[in-house]
C-alpha positions, -999 to +999 in steps of 0.1 A: -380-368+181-356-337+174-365-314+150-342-306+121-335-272+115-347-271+082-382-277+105-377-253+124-388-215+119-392-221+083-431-220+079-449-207+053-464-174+049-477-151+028-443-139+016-431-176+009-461-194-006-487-186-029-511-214-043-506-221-077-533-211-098-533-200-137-550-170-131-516-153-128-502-160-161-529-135-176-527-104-145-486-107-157-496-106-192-516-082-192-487-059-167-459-071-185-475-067-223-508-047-222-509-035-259-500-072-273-525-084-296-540-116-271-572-126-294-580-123-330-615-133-336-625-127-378-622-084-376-620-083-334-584-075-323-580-074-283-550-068-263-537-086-231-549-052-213-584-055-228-587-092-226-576-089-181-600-060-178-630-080-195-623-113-177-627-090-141-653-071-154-672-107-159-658-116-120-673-087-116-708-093-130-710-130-117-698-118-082-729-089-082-751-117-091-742-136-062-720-162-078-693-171-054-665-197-044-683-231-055-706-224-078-711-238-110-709-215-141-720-236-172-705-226-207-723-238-238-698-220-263-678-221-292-641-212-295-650-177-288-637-148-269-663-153-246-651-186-236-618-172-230-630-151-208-649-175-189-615-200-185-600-163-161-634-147-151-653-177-137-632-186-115-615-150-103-648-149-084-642-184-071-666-201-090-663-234-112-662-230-152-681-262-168-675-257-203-702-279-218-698-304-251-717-283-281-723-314-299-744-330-270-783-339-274-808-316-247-808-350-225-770-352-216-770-311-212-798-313-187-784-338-170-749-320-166-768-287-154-785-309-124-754-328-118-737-294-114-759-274-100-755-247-122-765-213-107-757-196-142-756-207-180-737-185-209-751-195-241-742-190-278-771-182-297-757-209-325-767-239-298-800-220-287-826-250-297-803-280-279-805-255-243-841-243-247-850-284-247-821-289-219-834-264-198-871-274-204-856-310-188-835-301-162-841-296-128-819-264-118-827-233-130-800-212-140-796-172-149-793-175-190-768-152-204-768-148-243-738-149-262-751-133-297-716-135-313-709-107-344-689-134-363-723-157-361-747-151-387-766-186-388-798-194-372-806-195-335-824-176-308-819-157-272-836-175-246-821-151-215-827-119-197-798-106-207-765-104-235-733-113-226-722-077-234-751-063-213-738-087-184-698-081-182-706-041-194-720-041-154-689-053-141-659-036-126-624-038-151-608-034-123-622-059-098-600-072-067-601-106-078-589-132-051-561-158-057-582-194-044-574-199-006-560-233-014-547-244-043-565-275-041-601-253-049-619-264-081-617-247-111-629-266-136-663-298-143-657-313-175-681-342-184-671-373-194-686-388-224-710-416-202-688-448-212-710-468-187-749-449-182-746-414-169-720-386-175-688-381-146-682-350-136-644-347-133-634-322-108-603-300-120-584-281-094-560-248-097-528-266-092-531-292-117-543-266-144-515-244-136-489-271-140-503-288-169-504-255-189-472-248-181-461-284-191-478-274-224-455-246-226-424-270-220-437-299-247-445-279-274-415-264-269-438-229-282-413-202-273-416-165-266-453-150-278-465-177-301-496-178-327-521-206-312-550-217-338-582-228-318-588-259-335-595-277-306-627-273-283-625-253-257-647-274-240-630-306-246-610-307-215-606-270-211-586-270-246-562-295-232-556-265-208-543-244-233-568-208-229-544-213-193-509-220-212-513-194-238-508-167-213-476-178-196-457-172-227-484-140-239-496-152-273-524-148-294-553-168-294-569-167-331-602-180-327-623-205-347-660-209-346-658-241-370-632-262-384-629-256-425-598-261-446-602-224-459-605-208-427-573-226-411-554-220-444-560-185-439-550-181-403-518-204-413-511-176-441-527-143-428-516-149-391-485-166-386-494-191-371-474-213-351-496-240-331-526-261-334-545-290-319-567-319-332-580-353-337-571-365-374-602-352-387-582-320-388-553-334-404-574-346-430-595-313-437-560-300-439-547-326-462-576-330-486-582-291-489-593-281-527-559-264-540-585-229-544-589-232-501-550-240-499-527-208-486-488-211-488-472-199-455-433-198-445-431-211-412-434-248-399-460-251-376-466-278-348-494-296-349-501-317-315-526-346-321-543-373-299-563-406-301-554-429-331-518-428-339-515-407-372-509-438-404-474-431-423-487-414-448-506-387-433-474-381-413-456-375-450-482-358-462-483-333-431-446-326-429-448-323-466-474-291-461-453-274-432-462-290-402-444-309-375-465-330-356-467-349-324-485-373-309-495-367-273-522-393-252-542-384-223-579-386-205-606-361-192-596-372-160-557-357-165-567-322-182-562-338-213-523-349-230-502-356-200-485-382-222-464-375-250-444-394-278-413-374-270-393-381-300-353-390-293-328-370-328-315-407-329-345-423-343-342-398-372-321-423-388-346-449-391-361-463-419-396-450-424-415-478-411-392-480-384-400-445-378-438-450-379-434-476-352-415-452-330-445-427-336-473-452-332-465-450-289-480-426-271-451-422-252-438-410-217-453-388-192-456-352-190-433-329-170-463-327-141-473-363-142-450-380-115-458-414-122-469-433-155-469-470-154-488-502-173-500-523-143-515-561-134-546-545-120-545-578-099-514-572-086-509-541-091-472-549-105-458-531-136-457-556-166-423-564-178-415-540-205-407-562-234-434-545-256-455-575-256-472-579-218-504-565-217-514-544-189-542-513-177-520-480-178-520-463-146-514-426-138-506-408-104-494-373-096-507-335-098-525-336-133-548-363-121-581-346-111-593-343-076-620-371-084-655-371-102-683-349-085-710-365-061-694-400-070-679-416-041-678-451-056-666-443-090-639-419-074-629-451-051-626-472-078-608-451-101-579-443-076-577-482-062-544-489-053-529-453-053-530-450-088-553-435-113-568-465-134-576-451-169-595-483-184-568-482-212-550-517-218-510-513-233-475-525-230-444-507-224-408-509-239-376-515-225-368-479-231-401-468-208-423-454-240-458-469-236-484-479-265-518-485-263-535-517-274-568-523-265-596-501-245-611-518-221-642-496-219-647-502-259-647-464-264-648-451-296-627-423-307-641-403-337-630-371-345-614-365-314-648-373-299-657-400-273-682-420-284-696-452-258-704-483-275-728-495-247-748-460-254-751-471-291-755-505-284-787-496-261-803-472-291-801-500-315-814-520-293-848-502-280-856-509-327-882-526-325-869-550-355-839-551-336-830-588-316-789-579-311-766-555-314-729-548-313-712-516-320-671-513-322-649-493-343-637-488-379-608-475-393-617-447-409-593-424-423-613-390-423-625-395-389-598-421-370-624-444-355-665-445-365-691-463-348-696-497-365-729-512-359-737-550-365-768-559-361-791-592-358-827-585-366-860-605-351-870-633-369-897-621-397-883-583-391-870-562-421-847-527-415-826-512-439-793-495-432-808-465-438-838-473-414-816-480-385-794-450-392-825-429-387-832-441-356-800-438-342-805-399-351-836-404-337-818-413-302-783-401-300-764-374-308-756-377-345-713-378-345-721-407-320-741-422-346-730-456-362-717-448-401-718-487-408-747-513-408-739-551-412-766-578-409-751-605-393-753-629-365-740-616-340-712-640-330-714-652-292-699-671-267-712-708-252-723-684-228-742-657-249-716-631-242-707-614-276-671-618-292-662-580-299-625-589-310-643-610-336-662-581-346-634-555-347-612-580-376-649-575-393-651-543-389-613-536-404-617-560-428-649-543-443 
């Protein structure tokens, strides 16, 4: 076969290609606007140069320590600084950042340090009593590095050999970080939330984080040196990938160790800022703020939300208050939204339910995703877009992760077919928007949270007054979604709702924790199997 000559003498080299990481967007930052104000954390101002030099410094430190390409660097952080630093500095040495879920019992945290292999743990002193009881389960034994953070003035302990500040103060600002030899290296272990008995680790890699923060960049349309709000957790998919994004276009990260009305409405007024993410938990803190915690401020700010479509009237109410907002879909195992309700200036015309329809999709794909589709997983044939067929939606391109750590099977499984099978049952219109109907791993959403119903299901079940249980979600409009628990007791058993709620906190983490109790029989098939979809009209209905 002859070789075109576009084949011929046209390799690559080092002059030609470079693999795509998001490391970059922070070294150009910090070259092309060194005194720019990059984080704001309560009196803390840093700037792009200071915030590059302390990421390599912590390359640095981890690098001295031994830490290179492949190892696991566990984060059990807040939206801090620190854990900024950690999203460039972990992996400049080559190393993987897993940036651990604060709200997590010791159980799930030990596990996730084994699973890893974690070599090294940064800790904030807030979550001290959850890691001393992880770490006195866990296999691995990992150097502990303190985070005592000067905004943080609850309780909580140091449990390492050494402070964060003590660590990175070892290091070298200006470290000769490597780019990753291959752009296909792993940067990033999230942990999913254990839908079906352990944890996955989902493996993120340098090219995908790279595109999908720059696809944030293009979808929140954010402009030239915008304000970003951390109302999102960092560790929730690597903040939708946004510690990355926030570099490309050199903004300022204003950090936020806990979501309160006050605290936001300050940053809104006080900051300028311009961008925010959440579940509709935030929304409602927002929304139902005491007028003494409310701040005015002049500019509209987008607000990006996920899970449960937004009702109609928390949409009025938001755009009401100053803030645009957009509803985006995604999964741990696509760095977070690579789906977004992209809305079309000819549906402004719409009557308002009309319009609510329109915003009740989750939408089309992302910039980076290349394919988005709802499938027969039979056949594996897209539906016929009428609105109406029901089918899985199926994902495939550079934003779906290189597969879940030390899982062969589940990895298998997952990409059957040459798609990425996210579990998630929906139609699509004839105008290629897609909307969620079902989810066929009964996961619950609450707060933005992941909460498994099986994992629930098998606390309420290990009562001893307990004979069945069923747990699926209830509207709730604080939250989205809550856990609702219905529950047949044992012949001759008594347990009151608050009895079975204390066990539960007894057992699970406590935003996993069912907010309902019903006594009921549980309603079955001929076959024993229990009806769910009779349960959920319950569950609304209550």
């Amino acid at each position: 076969m002859t070789r075109s000559a576009y084949d011929t003498d046209l390799d690559r080299n080092p002059a030609n290609y470079q693999p795509l990481t998001p490391l970059t967007f922070l070294e150009r930052a910090a070259a092309v606007f060194p005194a720019r104000t990059a984080i704001v954390h309560g009196p803390l101002r840093r700037s792009y140069a200071e915030f590059y030099a302390r990421a390599r410094r912590l390359a640095s430190a981890l690098a001295r320590h031994g830490i290179g390409k492949n190892d696991t660097v566990a984060a059990m952080l807040s939206n801090t600084p620190a854990m900024l630093e950690c999203h460039y500095g972990v992996p400049m040495g080559g190393a993987v950042l897993n940036t651990l879920n604060t709200r997590l019992d010791a159980a799930i945290i030990a596990f996730s340090l084994d699973h890893g292999g974690a070599k090294v743990l940064i800790t904030d002193r807030e979550f001290s009593k959850t890691i001393r009881d992880a770490l006195a389960l866990c296999k691995v034994k990992p150097l502990v590095i303190d985070y005592d953070d000067p905004v943080y003035d609850g309780p909580g302990e140091r449990l390492g050999s050494v402070e964060y500040e003590d660590f990175i103060a070892g290091g070298d600002p200006d470290f000769d970080w490597q780019m990753p030899s291959d752009e296909w290296d792993a940067i990033a272990l999230n942990y999913t939330s254990g839908t079906t008995g352990d944890p996955k680790g989902v493996v993120y890699h340098h090219r995908g984080a790279n595109l999908l923060a720059t696809s944030n960049v293009i979808t929140g349309n954010m402009g030239r040196h915008p304000v970003y709000l951390w109302t999102l957790p960092m560790f929730h998919c690597n903040g939708w990938c946004f510690p990355w994004t926030i570099s490309i276009v050199a903004g300022t990260h204003v950090c936020l160790r806990q979501v309160r009305a006050k605290a936001m409405y300050d940053a809104l007024a006080d900051h300028g800022v311009t961008h925010l993410c959440g579940a509709p938990i935030v929304m409602s803190t927002l929304l139902n703020a005491p007028a003494e915690e409310r701040r005015d401020f002049p500019q509209t700010v987008s607000f990006f939300t996920a899970a449960a479509p937004p009702p109609e009237a928390v949409l009025a109410g938001m755009k009401q208050a100053g803030f645009e907002v957009t509803h985006l879909y995604g999964l741990t195992e696509c760095y977070g939204p690579s789906v977004v309700n992209d809305w079309n200036d000819d549906w402004n015309a719409l009557s308002p339910a009309e319009q609510a329809a329109k915003k009740a999709r989750q939408g089309v794909r992302y910039p980076a995703l290349e394919g988005l589709d709802v499938l027969d997983p039979e056949t594996m044939r897209p539906v016929p877009r009428d609105g109406q067929t029901l089918g899985e939606v199926m994902m495939r391109g550079n934003v779906v992760m290189k597969g879940y750590l030390s899982n062969r099977k589940s990895t298998e499984a997952a990409f059957a077919g040459g798609w990425f099978h996210t579990g998630d049952l929906g139609v699509r219109y004839p105008d290629g928007y897609i909307q969620l109907k079902d989810r066929s791993k009964d996961i619950i959403i609450s707060g933005g949270e992941n909460i498994s119903s099986i994992e629930v299901e098998d606390a309420l079940y290990k009562h001893p007054a307990v004979q069945a249980a069923a747990v699926v979600a209830r509207p709730d409009e604080k939250w989205g979604e809550t856990p609702c628990a219905f529950v047949e007791l044992k012949p001759g058993q008594t347990a009151s709702e608050a009895d079975i709620i204390a066990w539960c906190r007894q057992h699970l983490a406590a935003f996993k924790c069912p907010r309902t109790i019903v006594f009921a029989e549980v309603p079955k098939t001929s076959t024993g199997k229990i009806q769910k979809f009779r349960l959920r009209e319950m569950a609304r209905a209550l």
